[in-house]
N, C-alpha and C positions, 0 to 999 in steps of 0.2 A: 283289571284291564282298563288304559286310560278311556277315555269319552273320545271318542272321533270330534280333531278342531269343527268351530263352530262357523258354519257355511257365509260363506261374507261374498257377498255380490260386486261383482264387477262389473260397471255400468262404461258404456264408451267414449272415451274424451270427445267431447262434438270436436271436428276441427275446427281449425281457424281460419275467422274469411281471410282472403286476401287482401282487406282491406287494414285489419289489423295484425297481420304477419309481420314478425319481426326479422328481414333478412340478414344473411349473416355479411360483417364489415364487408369481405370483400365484392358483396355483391351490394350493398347499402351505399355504400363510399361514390363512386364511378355513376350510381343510378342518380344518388342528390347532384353529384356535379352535373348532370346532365338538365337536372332542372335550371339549375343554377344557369348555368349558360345560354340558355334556352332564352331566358327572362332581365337578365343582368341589362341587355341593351336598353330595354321598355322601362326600366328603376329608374334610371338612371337619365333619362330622355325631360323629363317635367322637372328635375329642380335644374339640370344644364339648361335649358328654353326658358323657364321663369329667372332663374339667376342671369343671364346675361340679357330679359328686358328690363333687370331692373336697376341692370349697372353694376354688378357685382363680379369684383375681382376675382382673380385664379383663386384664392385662398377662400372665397366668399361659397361660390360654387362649389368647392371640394367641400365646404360643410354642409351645403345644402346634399350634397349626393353622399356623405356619411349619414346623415340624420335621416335620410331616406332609404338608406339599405337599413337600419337598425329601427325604424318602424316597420319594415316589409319584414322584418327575421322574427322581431314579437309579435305582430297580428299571426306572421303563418304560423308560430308555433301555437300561438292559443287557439288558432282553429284546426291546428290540426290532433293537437294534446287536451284541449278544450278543459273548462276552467266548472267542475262538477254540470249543473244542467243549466249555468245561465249564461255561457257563451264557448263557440267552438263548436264546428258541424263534424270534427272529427270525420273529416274525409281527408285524401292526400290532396289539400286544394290551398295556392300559393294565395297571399294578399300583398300588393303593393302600392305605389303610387299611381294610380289609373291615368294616362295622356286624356282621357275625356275632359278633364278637367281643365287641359292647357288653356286653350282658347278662352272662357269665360275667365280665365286669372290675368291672362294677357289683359283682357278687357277693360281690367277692375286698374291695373298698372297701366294702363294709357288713361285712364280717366282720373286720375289718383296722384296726390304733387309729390314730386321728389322727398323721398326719406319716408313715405308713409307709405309707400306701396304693399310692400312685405309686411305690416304690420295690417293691412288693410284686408289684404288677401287671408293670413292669416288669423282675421276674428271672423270672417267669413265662412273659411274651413271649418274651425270648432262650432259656429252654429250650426255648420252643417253634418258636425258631428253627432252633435246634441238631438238635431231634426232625425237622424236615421237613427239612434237610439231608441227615440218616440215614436215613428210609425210603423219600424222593422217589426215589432209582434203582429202586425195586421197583415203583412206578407205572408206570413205563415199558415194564416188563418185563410187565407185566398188561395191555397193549394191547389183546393177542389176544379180551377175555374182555369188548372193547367193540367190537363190530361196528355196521353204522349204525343196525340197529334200537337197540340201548341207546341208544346216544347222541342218536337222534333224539328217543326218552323223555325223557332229561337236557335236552336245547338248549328242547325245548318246556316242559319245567318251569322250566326258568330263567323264560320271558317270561311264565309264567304265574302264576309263586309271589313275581314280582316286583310285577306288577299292584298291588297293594296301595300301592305307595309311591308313584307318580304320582299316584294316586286322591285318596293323602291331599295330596299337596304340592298338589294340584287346588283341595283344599277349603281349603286355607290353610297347613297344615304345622303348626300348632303345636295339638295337639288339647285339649288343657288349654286354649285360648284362646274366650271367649264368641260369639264370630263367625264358630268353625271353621265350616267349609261352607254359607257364607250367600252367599246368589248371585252378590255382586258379585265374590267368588272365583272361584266356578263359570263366569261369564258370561267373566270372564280370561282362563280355561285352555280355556274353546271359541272366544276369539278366536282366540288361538295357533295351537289344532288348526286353525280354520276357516284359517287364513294359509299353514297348514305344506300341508293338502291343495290350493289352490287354484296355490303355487305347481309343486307337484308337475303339476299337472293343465293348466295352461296354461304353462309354461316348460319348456325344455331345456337340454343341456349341462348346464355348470356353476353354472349359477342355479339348476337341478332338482339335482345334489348339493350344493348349501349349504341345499336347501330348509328344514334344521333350524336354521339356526344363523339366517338370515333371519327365523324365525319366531319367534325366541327375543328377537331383537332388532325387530323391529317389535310381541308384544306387553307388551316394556317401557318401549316408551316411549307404549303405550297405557294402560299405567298411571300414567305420572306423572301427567297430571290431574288425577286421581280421588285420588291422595293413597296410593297403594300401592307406589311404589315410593321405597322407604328409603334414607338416605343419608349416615346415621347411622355405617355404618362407614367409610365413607369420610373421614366427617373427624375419629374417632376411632382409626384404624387409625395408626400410628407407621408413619415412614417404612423404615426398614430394624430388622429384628429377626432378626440370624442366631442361631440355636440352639448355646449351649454345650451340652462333655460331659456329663452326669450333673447338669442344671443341676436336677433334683427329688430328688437323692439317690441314691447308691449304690443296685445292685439288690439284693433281698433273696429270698431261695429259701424258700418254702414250700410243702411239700409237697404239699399241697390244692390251693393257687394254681396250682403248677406241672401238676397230674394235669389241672383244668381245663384250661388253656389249650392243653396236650398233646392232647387230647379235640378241642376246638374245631378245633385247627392241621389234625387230619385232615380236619374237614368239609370246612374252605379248601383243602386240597389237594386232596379232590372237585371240590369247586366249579372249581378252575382249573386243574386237568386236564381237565372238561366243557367250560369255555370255550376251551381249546386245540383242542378236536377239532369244536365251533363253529365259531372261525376258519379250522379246516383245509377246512371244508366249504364254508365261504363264500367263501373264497380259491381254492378247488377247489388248493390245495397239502395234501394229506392228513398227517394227521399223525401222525409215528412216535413208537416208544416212546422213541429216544433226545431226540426233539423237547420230548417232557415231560417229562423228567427235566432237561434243559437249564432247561426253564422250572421245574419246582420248585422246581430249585437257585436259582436267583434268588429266588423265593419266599421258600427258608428263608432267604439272606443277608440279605434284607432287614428280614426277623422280626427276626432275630438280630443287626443294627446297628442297625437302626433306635431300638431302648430306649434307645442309648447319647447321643441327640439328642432324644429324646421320642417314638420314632412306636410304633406299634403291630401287630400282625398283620398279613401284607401277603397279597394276595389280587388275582384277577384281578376287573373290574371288567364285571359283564353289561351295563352300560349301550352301553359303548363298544365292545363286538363289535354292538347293535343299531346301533349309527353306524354302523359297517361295512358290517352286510346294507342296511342304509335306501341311504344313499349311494354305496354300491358301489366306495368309495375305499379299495381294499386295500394302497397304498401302508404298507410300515414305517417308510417316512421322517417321512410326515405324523406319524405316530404320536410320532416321534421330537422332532420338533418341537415335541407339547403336553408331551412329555417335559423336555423342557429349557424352555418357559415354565414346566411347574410349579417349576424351579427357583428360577426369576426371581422366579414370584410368590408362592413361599417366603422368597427371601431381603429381597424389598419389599413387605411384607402392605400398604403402600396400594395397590400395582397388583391385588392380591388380591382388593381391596375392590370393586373395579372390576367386577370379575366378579361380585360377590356382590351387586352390586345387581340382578339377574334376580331378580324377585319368584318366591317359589314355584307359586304356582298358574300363570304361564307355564311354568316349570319341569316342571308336572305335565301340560299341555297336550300338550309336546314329548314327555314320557316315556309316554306312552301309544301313541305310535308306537312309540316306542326299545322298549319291550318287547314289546309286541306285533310286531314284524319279527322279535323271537329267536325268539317263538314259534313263526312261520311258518319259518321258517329250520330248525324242530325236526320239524314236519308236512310239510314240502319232502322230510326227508331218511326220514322213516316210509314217505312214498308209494313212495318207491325200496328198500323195506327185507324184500318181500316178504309182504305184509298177505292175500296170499291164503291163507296157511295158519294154520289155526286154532289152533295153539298162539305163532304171533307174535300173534294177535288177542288172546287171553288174555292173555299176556308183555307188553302196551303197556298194555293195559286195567286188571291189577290196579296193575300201574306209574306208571301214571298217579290211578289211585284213593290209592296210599299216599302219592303226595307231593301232593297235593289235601288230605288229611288237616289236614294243619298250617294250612293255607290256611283250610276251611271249619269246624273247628271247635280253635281254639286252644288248647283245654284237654284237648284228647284224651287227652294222655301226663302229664300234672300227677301220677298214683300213681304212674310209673315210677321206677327210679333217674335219678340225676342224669344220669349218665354217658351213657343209654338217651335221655335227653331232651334231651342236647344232639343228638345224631347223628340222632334220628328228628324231633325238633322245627323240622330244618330240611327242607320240602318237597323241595327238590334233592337232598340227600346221602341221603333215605328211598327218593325215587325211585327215585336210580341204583342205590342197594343192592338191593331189589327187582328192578331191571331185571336186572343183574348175573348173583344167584341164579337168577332163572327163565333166563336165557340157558343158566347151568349145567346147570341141570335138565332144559331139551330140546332141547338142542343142545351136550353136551359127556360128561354124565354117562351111561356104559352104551349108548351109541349112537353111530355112525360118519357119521352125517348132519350134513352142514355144511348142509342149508337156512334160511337166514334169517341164518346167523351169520356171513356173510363176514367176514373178519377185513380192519380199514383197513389198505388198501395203504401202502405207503412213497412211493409217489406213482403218483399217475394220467394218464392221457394230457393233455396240458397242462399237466401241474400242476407245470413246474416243476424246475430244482435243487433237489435234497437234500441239505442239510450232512449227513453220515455222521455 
């Protein structure tokens, strides 16, 4: 008589989070391009503004915005595919050329003699590359001193200090121009909107997560009619433009130049360390200290190569964690995906172009969602952050008053030092600073009371593997 087979256990596949779900093409395909479009205008925005203050022809700029999709397509893939445990936070989180940056490069090119601008600006970058290499592990190690009330502060100042920029791409985008925000702009971007809510409100599945990218594409091509949507780069754009080394000149180190953009590099490192712990919240994968220093590092590599090809300060992108909360597509792959299009359409700026004909006030239609969800996404996490006690009421309240500052009256900080004005002139990085202190103040300093200030777990129930 044989032996009865030998009892073999069958243990249950844990599933997979959502953050690491692999969807299938045709639902992967449609979700990257929605990032993609989402963020394409904001890529693209700092080498076109730095390229033509510094004089640089049709053909000059078209390198500068290849060298800048093809840094945003390698940072977002190593942060989102992450490079073993010394860089990549492995979350669906975009990195590009950050506009914070514009202003202080502008500055460094008006004070800077002809032919040495770009090379000036650019030794400035890579030190500022190098500086966020250097002090990004100590961000991580400061976790503790961002509990959900701060961050809830931060995530909702993102969508709220962002507002601004939909508003204007609404009215046209170009505010020097005679017919900034003249209706047939306006009526545009409430097509859009009207297309983006109606889909959301009558559709489901996957038709209700593309709702953005749908909208973006039905009100372009409600523009062509009417004679607004351009086409000009499409058949000006050269078919392949790959980016030589040092193709503007050697970098050049100035002291000045350099203190700036060291200055600036911090804000960005606020800024996308807040949008780490956004995505953590919204992926309900929580985010640890080693998560941001993972993602830093990225950050700084990408500052600090990017010069060497054209690109500029590299930074996490608020638009495309609002893709996230909107569409609920927390995949890293998808992310991965517009990752490596931006390559493509780095290294073939007519496929670029392609993209670039979404007129702006569609553009601004979409983005008035896209920001507005961060915000909600930042009041989601406040409600949970213990609002019944009156020194968290106060701690959100002035918090919220000082990064509103920059927002409602622009000229606020114009007597301060330079230095003072870069770091409080941006509504985000004043905010969090503020939030930050006052968390100190009554919840850390001379008192034993943790209410209010839970410190973000390393993961929450569901939420998830933890790379260590």
């Amino acid at each position: 008589m044989a032996a009865p087979p030998p009892h073999v256990e069958h243990r249950p596949v844990p599933p997979v989070h959502p953050v690491d779900e692999k969807p299938a093409p045709k639902r992967l395909v449609p979700a990257a391009l929605q990032h993609i479009a989402a963020m394409y205008a904001g890529v693209v925005t700092p080498p076109l503004i730095i390229g033509q203050a510094t004089g640089l022809d049709t053909a000059g700029r078209t390198r500068l915005i290849a060298a800048s999709l093809l840094i945003a397509g390698l940072a977002t893939l190593l942060q989102t595919l992450g490079a073993g445990r010394f860089a990549g936070n492995r979350l669906p989180f975009v990195n590009a050329a950050s506009s914070a940056g514009i202003t202080p490069m502008l500055a460094i090119a008006e004070t800077t003699a002809k032919g040495h601008q770009l090379p000036a600006i650019y030794g400035a970058v890579m030190v500022a590359g190098a500086f966020c290499l250097a002090v990004g592990p100590f961000f991580g190690r400061l976790l503790r001193y961002f509990p959900p009330l701060v961050t809830g502060v931060v995530i909702t100042l993102i969508g709220v200090t962002l507002m601004p920029v939909p508003v204007g791409w609404a009215q046209g985008g170009d505010k020097e121009a005679a017919d900034f925000g003249s209706m047939k702009y306006l009526a545009l971007a409430a097509f859009t909107l009207v297309v983006i809510l109606l889909i959301q409100r009558f559709t489901r599945g996957f038709v209700k997560q593309i709702a953005l990218l749908l909208g973006l594409v039905a009100g372009t091509l409600a523009a062509v009619p009417f004679g607004m949507a351009s086409f000009d780069a499409l058949r000006e754009a050269p078919v392949v433009a790959l980016p030589a080394p040092f193709a503007f000149g050697a970098p050049e180190f100035q002291p000045a130049a350099v203190l700036s953009l060291c200055i600036v590099m911090l804000v960005l490192m606020t800024e996308s360390a807040a949008g780490m712990l956004a995505l953590g919240e919204i992926c309900e994968r929580r985010t640890t200290g080693r998560t941001i220093t993972r993602g830093l590092r990225t950050d700084g590599l990408a500052t600090l190569v990017g010069p060497v090809f054209g690109g500029f300060p590299t930074s996490a992108f608020a638009q495309n964690v609002g893709v996230v909360s909107l569409t609920r597509v927390r995949s890293r792959y998808v992310v991965a995906v517009a990752g490596a299009t931006l390559l493509v359409l780095g290294a073939f700026p007519v496929l670029g172009a392609v993209v670039n004909l979404v007129p702006m006030p569609v553009l601004g239609g979409a983005g008035i969602v896209l920001f507005g969800s961060i915000a909600v996404s930042g009041i989601r996490t406040l409600a949970e952050a213990g609002l019944d006690d009156s020194s968290n009421i106060i701690l959100v309240a002035v918090s919220l008053g000082a990064g509103i500052i920059p927002l409602a009256a622009p000229r606020f900080y114009e007597d301060f030092p330079a230095w003072a004005q870069t770091v409080l002139g941006s509504g985000i990085s004043a905010g969090a600073l503020v939030a930050v202190l006052l968390n100190l103040f009554f919840h850390h300093l001379g008192t034993r009371s943790t209410k209010g200030a839970a410190v973000l777990s390393a993961a929450s129930p569901g939420s998830g593997t933890q790379i260590p």
